[in-house]
C-alpha positions as CSV (number, residue, x, y, z in Angstrom):
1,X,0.0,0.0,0.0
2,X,3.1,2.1,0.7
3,X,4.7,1.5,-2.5
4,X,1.3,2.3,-4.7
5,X,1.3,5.4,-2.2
6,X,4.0,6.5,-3.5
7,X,3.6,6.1,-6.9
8,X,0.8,7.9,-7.1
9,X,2.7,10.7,-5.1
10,X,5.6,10.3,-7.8
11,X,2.8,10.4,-11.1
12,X,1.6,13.9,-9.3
13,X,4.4,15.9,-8.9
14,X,5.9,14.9,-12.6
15,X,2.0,15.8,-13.5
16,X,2.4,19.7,-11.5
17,X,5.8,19.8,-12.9
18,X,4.0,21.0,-16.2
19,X,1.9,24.2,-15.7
20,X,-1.2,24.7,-17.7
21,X,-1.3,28.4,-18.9
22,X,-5.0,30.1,-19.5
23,X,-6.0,32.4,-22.1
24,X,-7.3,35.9,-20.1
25,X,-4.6,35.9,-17.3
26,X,-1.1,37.0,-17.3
27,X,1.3,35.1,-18.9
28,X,3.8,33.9,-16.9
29,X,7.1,35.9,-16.7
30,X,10.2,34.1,-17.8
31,X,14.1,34.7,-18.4
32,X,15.6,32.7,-20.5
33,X,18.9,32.6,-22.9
34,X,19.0,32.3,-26.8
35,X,21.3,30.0,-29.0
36,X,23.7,33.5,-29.1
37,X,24.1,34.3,-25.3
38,X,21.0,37.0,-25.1
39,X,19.0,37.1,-22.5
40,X,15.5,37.5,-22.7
41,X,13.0,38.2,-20.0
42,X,9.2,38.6,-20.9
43,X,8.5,41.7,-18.8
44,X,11.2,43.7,-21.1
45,X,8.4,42.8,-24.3
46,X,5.7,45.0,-22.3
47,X,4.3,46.7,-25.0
48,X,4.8,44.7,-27.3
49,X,3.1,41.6,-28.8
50,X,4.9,38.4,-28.3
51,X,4.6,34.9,-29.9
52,X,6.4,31.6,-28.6
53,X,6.4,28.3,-31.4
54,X,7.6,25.0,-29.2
55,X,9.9,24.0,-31.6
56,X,11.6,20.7,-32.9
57,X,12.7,20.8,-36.7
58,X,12.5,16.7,-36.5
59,X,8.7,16.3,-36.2
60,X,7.2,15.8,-39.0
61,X,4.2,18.5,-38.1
62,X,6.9,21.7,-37.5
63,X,9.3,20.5,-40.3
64,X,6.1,21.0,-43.2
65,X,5.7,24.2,-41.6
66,X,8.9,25.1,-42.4
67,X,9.5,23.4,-45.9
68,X,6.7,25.1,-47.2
69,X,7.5,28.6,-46.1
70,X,4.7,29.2,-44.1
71,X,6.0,29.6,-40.8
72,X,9.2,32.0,-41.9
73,X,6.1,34.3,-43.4
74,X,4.1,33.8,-40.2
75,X,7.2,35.1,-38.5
76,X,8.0,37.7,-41.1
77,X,4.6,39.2,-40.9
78,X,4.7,39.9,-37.0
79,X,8.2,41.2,-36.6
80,X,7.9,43.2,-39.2
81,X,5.1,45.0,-37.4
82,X,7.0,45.1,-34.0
83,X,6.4,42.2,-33.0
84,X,8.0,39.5,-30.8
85,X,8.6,35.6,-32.5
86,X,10.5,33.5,-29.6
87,X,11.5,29.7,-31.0
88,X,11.4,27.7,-27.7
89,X,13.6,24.8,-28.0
90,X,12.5,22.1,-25.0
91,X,14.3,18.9,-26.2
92,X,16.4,17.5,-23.8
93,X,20.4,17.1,-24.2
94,X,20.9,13.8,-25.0
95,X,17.9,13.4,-27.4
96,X,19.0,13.0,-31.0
97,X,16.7,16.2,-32.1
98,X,18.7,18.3,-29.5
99,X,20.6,21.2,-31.2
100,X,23.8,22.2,-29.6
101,X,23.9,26.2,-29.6
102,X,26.3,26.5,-33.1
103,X,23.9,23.6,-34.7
104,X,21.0,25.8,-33.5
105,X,22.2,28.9,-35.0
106,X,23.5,26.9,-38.0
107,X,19.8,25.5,-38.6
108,X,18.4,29.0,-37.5
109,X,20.3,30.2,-40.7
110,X,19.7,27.4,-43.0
111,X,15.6,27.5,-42.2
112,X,15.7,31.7,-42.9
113,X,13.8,32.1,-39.7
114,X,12.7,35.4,-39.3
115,X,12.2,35.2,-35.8
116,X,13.3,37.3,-33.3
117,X,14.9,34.4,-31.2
118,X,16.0,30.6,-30.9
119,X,15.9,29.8,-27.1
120,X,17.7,26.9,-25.8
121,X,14.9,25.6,-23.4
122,X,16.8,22.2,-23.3
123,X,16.3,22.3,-19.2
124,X,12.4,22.5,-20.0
125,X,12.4,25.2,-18.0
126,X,10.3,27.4,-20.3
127,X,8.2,24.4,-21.8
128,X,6.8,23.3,-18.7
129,X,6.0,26.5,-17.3
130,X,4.0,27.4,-19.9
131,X,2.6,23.5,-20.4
132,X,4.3,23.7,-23.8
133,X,3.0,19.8,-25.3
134,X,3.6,19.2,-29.2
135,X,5.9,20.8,-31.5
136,X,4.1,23.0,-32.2
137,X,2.3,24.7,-29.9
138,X,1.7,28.1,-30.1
139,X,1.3,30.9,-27.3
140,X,0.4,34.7,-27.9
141,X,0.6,37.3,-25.4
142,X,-0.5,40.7,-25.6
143,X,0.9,44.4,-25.2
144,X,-0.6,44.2,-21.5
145,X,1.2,40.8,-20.9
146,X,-2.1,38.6,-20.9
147,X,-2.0,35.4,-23.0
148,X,-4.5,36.1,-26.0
149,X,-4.2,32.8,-28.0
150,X,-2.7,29.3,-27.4
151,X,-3.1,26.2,-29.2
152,X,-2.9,24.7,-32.6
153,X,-0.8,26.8,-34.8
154,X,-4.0,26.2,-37.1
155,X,-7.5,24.2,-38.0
156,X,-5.2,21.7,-40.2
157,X,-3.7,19.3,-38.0
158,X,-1.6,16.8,-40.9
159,X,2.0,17.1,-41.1
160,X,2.0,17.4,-45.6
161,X,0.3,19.8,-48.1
162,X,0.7,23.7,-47.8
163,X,-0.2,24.8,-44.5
164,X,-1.1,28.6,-45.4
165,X,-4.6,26.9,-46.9
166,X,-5.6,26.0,-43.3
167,X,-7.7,28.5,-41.0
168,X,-4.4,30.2,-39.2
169,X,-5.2,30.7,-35.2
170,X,-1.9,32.6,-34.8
171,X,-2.2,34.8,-37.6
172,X,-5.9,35.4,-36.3
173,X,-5.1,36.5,-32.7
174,X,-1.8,38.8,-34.1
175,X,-4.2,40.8,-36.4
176,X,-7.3,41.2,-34.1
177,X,-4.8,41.9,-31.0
178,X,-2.7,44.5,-33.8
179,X,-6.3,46.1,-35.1
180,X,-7.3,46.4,-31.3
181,X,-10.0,43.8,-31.9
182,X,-10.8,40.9,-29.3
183,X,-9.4,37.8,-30.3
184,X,-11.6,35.4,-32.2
185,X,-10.5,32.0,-31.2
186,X,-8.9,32.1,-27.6
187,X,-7.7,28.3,-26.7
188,X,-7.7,25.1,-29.1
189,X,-6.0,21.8,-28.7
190,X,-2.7,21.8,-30.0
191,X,-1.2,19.2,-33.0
192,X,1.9,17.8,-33.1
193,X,5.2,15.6,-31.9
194,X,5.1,15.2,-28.1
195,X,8.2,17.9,-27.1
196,X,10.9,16.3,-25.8
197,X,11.4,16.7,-22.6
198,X,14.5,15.6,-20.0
199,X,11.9,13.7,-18.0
């Protein structure tokens, strides 16, 4: 009876060791460092919309995403307007779909990201806080600091054909938070590779 005790006391903290974030309330603050050395806090975005993409190149789901184009113009499109676009990195060291920081910045390059960031989240520190589950899952945060939007990147949840024909969630909330407008579509379930994690 002990030992089942203590299972179950083992199965709940690794299950409160990943948050669950809510769309409406703050998001939660974070400090974390990029694949170059730069530290980046949330609370020095205020202001400023921000958008974090769990990412892992080696699913299937984020790699058609990329191929296509479709998530370098997603990216394109807010930064260009002021935007924030924070690549959150949560596999574990030791995983073969780890990136080292010069493979990160390497792959960065050879992608054409246009996001603002690559973070090395390979501690999970930042995926678990936010509840960060597939690759990807997509988080938007207002000028005020509230989360607007997380989920599915979009309504298409298959890992082939051009993704910029699907109904895109992200691309909804940016331009509704952008024109000042209340954001459609708050919460959906996101699609994906599991991300990663060290435990």
């Amino acid at each position: 009876m002990k030992t089942l005790l203590a299972a179950l006391l083992i199965l709940g903290a690794a299950g409160m060791a990943r948050a669950e974030v809510t769309a409406g309330k703050p998001a939660p603050d974070f400090v974390a460092k990029d694949v170059t050395g730069k530290t980046h806090r949330l609370s020095d975005y205020r202001g400023k919309i921000v958008v974090l993409e769990a990412y892992n190149l080696d699913c299937p789901f984020c790699a058609n995403h990329y191929k296509t184009g479709a998530m370098q113009a997603l990216q394109a499109s807010v930064t260009s307007k002021g935007g924030i676009w924070l690549v959150v990195n949560s596999t574990a060291q030791g995983n073969p779909s780890h990136r080292a920081a010069a493979a990160a910045r390497a792959e960065f390059a050879a992608q054409n990201m246009k996001a603002t960031a690559w973070i090395d989240d390979s501690a999970g520190t930042l995926g678990k806080l936010y509840g960060m589950k597939t690759t990807p899952h997509m988080f938007v945060i207002d000028a005020q600091g509230t989360l607007a939007y997380q989920g599915a990147i979009d309504d298409r949840a298959t890992a082939a054909g051009d993704p910029r024909t699907a109904k895109n969630h992200v691309k909804q909330a940016v331009e509704a938070l952008m024109a000042g407008r209340a954001v459609p579509l708050a919460e959906t379930k996101p699609y994906g590779c599991g991300v990663k994690y060290a435990d």
